[in-house]
C-alpha positions in Angstrom: -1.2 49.0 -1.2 -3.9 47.0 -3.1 -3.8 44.2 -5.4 -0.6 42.3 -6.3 1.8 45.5 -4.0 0.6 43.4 -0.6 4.1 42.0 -0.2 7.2 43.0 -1.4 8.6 39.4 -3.1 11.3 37.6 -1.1 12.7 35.9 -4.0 13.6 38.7 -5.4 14.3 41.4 -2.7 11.4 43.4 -4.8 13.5 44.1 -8.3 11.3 41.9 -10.3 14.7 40.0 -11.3 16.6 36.5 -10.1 20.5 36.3 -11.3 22.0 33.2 -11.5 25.3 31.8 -10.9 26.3 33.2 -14.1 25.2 36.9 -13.4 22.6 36.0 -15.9 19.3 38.2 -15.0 15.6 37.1 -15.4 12.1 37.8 -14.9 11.0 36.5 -11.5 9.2 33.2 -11.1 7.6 33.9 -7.8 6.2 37.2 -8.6 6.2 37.3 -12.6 8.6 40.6 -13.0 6.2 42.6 -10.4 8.6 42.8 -7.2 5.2 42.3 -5.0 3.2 39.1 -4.4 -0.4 39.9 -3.0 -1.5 37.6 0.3 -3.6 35.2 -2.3 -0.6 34.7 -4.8 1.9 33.9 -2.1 -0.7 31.0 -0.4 -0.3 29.9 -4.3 3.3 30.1 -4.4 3.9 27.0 -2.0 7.2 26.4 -1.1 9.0 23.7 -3.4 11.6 21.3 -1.9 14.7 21.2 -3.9 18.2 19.2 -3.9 21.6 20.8 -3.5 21.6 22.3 -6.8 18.4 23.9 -6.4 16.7 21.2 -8.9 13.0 20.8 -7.7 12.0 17.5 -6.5 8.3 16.2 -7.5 
C-alpha cells in the first residue's frame, strides 16, 4: 500500500464514517472519508485532549 492506504484509520475502524450519539453518520475528521491515514498524516493528526463530553480543549 502506497500513499494515504499506509494505515487503516482508528477513528474510524477504516469505513470512512464517525456516528454520533444520535446514529447520525459523517465523513471522518481524522482521515477525510478515506478509511486510511498514511505515516505522514497521522504525525499531523496529533492527538487532542478533550473533556467528558468530547469538547476539545485549546
Amino acid at each position: 500500500m502506497t500513499g494515504s492506504q499506509d494505515m487503516r484509520c482508528k477513528a474510524c475502524d477504516g469505513s470512512g464514517l464517525l456516528m454520533d450519539d444520535e446514529e447520525w453518520r459523517y465523513t471522518c475528521s481524522i482521515c477525510n472519508g478515506d478509511g486510511f491515514v498514511s505515516k505522514y498524516e497521522a504525525a499531523e493528526n496529533d492527538i487532542v485532549d478533550t473533556d467528558i463530553t468530547n469538547r476539545t480543549l485549546e
